[in-house]
N, C-alpha and C positions, 0 to 999 in steps of 0.2 A: 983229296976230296974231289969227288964227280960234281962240277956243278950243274949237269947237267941231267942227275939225280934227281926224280922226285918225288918227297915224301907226303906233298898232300894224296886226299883221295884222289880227286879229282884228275882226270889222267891230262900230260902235257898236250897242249893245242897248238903247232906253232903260227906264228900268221901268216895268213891267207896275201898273196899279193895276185891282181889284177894284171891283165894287158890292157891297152889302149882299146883295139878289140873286144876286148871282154866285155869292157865298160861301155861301148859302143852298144853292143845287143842288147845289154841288160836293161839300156834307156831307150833302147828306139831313136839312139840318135847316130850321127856318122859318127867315122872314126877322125873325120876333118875339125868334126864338133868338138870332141874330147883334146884332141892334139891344141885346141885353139883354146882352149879352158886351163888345160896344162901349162899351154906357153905363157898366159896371160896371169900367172898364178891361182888362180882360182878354183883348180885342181891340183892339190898335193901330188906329185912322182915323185919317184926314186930313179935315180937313173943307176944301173946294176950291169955291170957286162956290157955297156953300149944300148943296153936294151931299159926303155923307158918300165914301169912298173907301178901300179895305184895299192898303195896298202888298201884292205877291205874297209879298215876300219877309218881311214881319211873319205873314203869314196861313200861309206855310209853317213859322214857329217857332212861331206859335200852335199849328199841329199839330201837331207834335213832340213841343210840351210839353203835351200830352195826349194821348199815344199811352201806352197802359197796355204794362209792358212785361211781360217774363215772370216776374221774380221778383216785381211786384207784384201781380199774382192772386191774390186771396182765397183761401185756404188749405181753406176750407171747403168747395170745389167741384171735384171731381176734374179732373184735366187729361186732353184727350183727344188 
């Protein structure tokens, strides 16, 4: 058996993995920033080959879960 076979429609996606870099541009932040988010765990890696790696789909909850939302907006700064 192939398990690598697939009978849905839908054609196979494999996952997306990130560098450090990567993830550095896509935020507008250093690549000191993301290495310091990594180390601290608060960024999921993979470490593969020596070489660090952010699944897409950990990097896209890392978003989320700092996306400030509207009711957390400091109270002290009017909303415009």
């Amino acid at each position: 058996m192939n398990v690598l076979a697939n009978t849905d429609p839908e054609p196979l996606h494999p996952p997306r993995f990130l560098t450090p870099q990567q993830v550095a541009l896509m935020c507008g932040l250093s690549t000191d920033a993301i290495y310091r988010a990594i180390d601290s765990g608060d960024l999921p890696a993979l470490r593969l080959c020596s070489r660090l790696r952010i699944h897409e789909h950990e990097f896209e909850q890392w978003m989320d879960a700092h996306t400030i939302r509207r009711t957390e907006v400091p109270r002290d700064r009017p909303l415009h």
